[in-house]
C-alpha positions in Angstrom: 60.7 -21.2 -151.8 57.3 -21.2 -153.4 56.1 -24.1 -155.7 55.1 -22.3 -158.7 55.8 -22.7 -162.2 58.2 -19.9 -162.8 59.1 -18.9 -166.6 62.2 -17.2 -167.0 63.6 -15.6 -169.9 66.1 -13.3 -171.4 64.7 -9.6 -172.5 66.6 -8.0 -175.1 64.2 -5.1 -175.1 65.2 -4.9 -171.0 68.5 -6.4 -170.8 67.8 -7.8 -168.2 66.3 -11.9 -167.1 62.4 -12.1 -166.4 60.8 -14.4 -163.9 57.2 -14.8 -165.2 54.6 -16.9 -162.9 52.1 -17.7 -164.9 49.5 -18.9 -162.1 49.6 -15.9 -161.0 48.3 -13.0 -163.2 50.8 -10.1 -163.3 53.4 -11.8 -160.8 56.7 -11.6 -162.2 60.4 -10.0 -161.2 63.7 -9.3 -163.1 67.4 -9.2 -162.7 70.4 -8.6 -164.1 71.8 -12.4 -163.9 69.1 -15.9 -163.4 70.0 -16.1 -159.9 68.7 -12.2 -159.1 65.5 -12.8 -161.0 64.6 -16.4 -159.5 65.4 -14.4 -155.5 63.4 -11.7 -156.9 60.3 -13.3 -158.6 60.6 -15.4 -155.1 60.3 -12.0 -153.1 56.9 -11.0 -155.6 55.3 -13.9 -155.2 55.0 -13.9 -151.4 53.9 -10.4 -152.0 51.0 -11.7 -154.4 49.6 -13.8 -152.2 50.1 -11.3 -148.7 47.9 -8.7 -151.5 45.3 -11.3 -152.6 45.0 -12.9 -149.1 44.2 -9.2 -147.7 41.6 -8.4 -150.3 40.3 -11.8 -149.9 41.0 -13.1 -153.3 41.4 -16.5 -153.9 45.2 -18.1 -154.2 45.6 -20.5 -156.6 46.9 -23.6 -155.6 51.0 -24.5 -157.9 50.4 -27.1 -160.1 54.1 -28.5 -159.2 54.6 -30.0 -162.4 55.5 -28.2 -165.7 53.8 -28.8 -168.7 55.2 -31.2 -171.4 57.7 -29.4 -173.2 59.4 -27.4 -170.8 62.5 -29.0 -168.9 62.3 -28.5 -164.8 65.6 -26.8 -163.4 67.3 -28.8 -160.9 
């Protein structure tokens, strides 16, 4: 499990739950319930960083902590 700050929201447009990471630019996932998106999003983010470590792009260290406002899941 990755230490990113992971968004994740319910798309009407979609119907379906979106796992957004916003350190990572264009990095997200979806799935039918929370669960599916959170093992998916999980899935695209070790593909980000395979794709940026074999063009030799830098990866951005997670912050670990989210920003005030937002309640960390548990």
């Amino acid at each position: 499990m990755y230490k990113y700050v992971i968004i994740l929201y319910w798309s009407e447009e979609d119907s379906v739950f979106i796992a957004d990471v916003p350190e990572l630019p264009g990095c997200m996932a979806h799935g039918d319930t929370q669960q599916d998106a959170l093992h998916n999003v999980n899935d695209a983010i070790g593909l980000w960083i395979d794709t940026a470590r074999e063009f030799g792009n830098p990866v951005p260290e997670p912050k670990g902590e989210p920003s005030s406002g937002t309640t960390p899941l548990s």
